[in-house]
N, C-alpha and C positions, 0 to 999 in steps of 0.2 A: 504494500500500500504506500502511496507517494505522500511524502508529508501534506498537501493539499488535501489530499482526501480524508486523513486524519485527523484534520482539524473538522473536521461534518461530526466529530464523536462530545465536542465542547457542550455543546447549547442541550442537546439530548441528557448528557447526563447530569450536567447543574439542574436542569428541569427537574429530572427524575429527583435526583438528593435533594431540592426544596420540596419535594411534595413528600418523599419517602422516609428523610434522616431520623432516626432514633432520635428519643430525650436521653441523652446523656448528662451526668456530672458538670464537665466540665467544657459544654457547648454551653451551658444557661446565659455565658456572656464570653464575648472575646478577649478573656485576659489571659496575655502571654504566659504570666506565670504555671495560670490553670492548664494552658495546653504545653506547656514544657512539661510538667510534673507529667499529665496524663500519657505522653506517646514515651516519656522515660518507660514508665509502669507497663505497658502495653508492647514493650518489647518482649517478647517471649511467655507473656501471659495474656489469655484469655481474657477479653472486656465484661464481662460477667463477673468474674472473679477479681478487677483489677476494681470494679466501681466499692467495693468496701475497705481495700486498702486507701485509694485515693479518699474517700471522704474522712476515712480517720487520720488521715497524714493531713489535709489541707485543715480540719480542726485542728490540731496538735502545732503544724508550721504554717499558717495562714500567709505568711509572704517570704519574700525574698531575706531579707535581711536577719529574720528569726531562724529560716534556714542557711544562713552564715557562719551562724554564732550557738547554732544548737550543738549538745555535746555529742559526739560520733557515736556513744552507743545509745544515747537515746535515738538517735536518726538508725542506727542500723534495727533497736526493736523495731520499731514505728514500720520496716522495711522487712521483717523478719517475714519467711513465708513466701514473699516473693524472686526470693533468689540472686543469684548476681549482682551480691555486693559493690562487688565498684560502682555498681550506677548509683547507686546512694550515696555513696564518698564522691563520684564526680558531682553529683547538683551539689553538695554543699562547698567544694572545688571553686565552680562554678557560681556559687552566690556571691561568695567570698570575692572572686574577681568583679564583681558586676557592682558589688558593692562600693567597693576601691575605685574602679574604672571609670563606673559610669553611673555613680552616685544614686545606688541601690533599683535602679531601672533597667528592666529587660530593654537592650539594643534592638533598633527595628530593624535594622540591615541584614538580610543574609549572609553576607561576606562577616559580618563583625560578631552575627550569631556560631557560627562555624568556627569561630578559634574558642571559643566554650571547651574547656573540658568535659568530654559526655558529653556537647550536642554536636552529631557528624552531620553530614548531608541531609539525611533524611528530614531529624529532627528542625536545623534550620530553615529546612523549607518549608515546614508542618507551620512552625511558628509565624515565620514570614508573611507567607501567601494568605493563612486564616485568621488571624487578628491586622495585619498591615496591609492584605492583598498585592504584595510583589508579585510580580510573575516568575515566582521560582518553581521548581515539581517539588512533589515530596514523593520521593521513589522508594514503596517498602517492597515486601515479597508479593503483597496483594495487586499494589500496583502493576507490580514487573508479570503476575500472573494474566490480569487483565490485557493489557497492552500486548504482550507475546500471544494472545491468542486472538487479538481483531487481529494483526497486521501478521497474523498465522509464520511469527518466528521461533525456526526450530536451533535457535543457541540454547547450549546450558544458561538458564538465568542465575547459577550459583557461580559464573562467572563474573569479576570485575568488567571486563570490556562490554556484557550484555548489557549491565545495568549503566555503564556510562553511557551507548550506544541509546537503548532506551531514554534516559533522561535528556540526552540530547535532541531528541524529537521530539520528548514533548514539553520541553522549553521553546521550542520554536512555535509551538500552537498555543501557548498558556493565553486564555481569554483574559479580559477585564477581570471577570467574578473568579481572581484565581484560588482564594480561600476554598470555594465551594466546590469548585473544580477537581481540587485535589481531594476533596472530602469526600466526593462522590465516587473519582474512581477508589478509594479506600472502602467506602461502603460497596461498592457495588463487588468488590472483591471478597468482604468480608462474607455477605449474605445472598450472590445471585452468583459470580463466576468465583465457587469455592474450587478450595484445592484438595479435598478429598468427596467422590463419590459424582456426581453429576451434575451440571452445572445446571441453574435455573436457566436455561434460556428463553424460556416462554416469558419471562418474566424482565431482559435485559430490553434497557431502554434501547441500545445499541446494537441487536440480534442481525439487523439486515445490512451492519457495514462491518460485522466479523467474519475474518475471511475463515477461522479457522470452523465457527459454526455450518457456513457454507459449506462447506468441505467436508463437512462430519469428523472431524478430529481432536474436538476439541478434550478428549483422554488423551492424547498422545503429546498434547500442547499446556502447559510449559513442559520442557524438557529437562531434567534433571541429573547429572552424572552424580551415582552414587558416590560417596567421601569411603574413602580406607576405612576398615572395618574397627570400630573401640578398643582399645586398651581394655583386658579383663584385671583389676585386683580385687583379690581375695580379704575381707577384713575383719577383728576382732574390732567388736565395740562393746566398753563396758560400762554399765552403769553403778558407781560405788554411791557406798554410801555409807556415810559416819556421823552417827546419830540424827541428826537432821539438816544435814551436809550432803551437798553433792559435788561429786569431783567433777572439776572443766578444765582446760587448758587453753590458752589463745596458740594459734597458728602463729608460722612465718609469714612476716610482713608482704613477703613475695609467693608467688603462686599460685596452685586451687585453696578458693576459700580465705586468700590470704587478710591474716588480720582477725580471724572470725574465733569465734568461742567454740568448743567442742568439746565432748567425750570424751574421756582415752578411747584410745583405739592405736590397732598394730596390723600394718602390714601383715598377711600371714606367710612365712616360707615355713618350708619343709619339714614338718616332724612336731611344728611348734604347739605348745597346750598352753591352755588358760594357765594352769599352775605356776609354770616357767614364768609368764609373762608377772605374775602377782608379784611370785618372791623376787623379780626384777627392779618392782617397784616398791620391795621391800612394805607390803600390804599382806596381812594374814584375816582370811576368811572364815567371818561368822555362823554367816549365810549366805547361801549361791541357788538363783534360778535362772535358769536357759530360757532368756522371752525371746526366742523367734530369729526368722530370717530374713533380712528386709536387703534392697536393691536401690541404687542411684543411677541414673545415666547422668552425666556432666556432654560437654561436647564432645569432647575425646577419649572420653576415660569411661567406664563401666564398675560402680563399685558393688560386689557381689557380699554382704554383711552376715556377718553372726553375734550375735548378743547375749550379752548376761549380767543379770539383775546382783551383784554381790556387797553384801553390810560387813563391813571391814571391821577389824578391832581399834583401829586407832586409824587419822588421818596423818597421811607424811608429807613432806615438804616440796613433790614434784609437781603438785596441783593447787589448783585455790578450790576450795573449800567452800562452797556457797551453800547458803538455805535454799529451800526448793520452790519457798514462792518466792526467791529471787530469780531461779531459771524461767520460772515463768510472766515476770513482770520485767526485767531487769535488763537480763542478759540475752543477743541475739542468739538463738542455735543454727545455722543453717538448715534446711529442707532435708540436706541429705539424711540425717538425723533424725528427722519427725518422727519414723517408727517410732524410735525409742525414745526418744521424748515424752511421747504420749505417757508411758509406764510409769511415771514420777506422778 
């Protein structure tokens, strides 16, 4: 399709997204703030589950400057559950400069939103186009889904060249109404051209200028080269406890997880037993229960868990020592972890 002809996709789908778009959180008005926090959160989670995190974070940090100056673990509880910490250290990153810079105001510019620690491409065009209406894109998976199957392209779109290639077309068509433009092909990606099972096509405002609907492919469109197969570890997680104390430990400031609170836990090799592992830690056992087998996917890594509930006789010096409605008010756990979390 010629970019000429691509632009006949503008006016159909703003149509559609004004008559169609959900009540969302953080549509109720066009504050930068509100849509930086929301497309942070809505990276790698479901807007269902994202709208109860966002309304307790925006209660709790209501502006820019409070999340400057909030303490990092109250920010990473607040954040707990949704995953992928850095993005919670980048906005406060991120407030911190804006507050310095540019005198606690979200920057209108794309270009000046885009050196934001945490906000890349996407996110500054999200911000841009829908509270300022620049004509920038905001290119996520939903878009590059939509987009590669009107103009029926069969590149990987897990390639960088696809999605520059993509963006580059459709910055050269960006309408006046660029906020809703980019809103609609997000919505129309989210609930009419999904990415698993069949796409609503009876339902796309843009059915009769997708080449790949014409064509009947649109299963074979976007195209996706599988990534190398996950890293499998194996791992012991334990949950101690002494008197009404729970052991945690903070990670390396570098890494998975890095920075974050966790459980013991031990890589498993060869031969190794729970026992080995106690009088390692120089901890001697009350009580011991085996609760369960629990699993994590990370991006690249696969972690396959095994757990055990054990009441020590004393606490030692390799851990800190918290009460337990402090893991649960207090201190972030990661996801990976929530099995066993739950058990406290």
């Amino acid at each position: 399709m010629e970019e000429n002809q691509l632009q006949n996709i503008t006016n159909p789908i703003i149509q559609w997204y004004q008559k169609n778009k959900r009540i969302l959180p953080w549509r109720r008005e066009k504050n930068p703030y509100y849509i930086w926090i929301s497309e942070i959160m809505l990276q790698q989670t479901r807007i269902e589950a994202v709208k109860i995190y966002y309304e307790r974070f925006i209660k709790e940090i209501p502006d820019i400057e409070t999340l400057a100056y909030i303490e990092e673990e109250k920010l990473l509880k607040l954040w707990e559950g949704l995953g992928y910490y850095s993005r919670a250290r980048n906005l406060k990153k991120a407030a911190l400069k804006i507050c310095e810079q540019y005198n606690g105001n979200m920057p209108k510019a794309y270009e000046e939103l885009v050196k934001l620690p945490g906000i890349g491409e996407y996110t500054a065009g999200a911000i841009a186009s829908i509270c300022y209406n620049e004509k920038v894109p905001a290119v996520d998976g939903n878009v590059l889904r939509v987009i590669s199957r009107i103009i029926a392209n069969s590149k990987d779109i897990l390639l960088a060249d696809t999605k520059k290639q993509i963006t580059k077309q459709l910055k050269s068509i960006m309408p006046e109404d660029a906020g809703d433009f980019n809103e609609g092909l997000m919505e129309l990606g989210e609930r009419i051209c999904i990415p698993k099972g069949e796409p609503v096509c009876e339902e796309c405002p843009v059915q009769k200028l997708c080449i790949a609907y014409e064509k009947g492919i649109t299963k074979q469109i976007p195209v996706r080269v599988k990534k190398k197969q996950r890293k499998q570890e194996n791992r012991f997680v334990f949950i101690l406890q002494y008197q009404n104390k729970i052991a945690i430990r903070k990670r390396e400031a570098k890494g998975l997880l890095a920075g974050m609170y966790e459980f013991p836990n031990v890589l498993v090799k060869e031969n190794m037993t729970w026992q080995a592992i106690l009088n390692n830690w120089n901890l001697k056992v009350e009580q011991i229960e085996e609760i369960g087998e629990a699993k994590h996917i990370f991006s690249h890594i696969e972690w396959r868990m095994k757990g055990w509930y054990i009441k020590v006789e004393k606490q030692n010096n390799e851990f800190e020592w918290v009460e337990k409605e402090k893991i649960r008010t207090k201190y972030a756990i990661p996801e990976a972890f929530g099995y066993y979390k739950k058990r406290i």
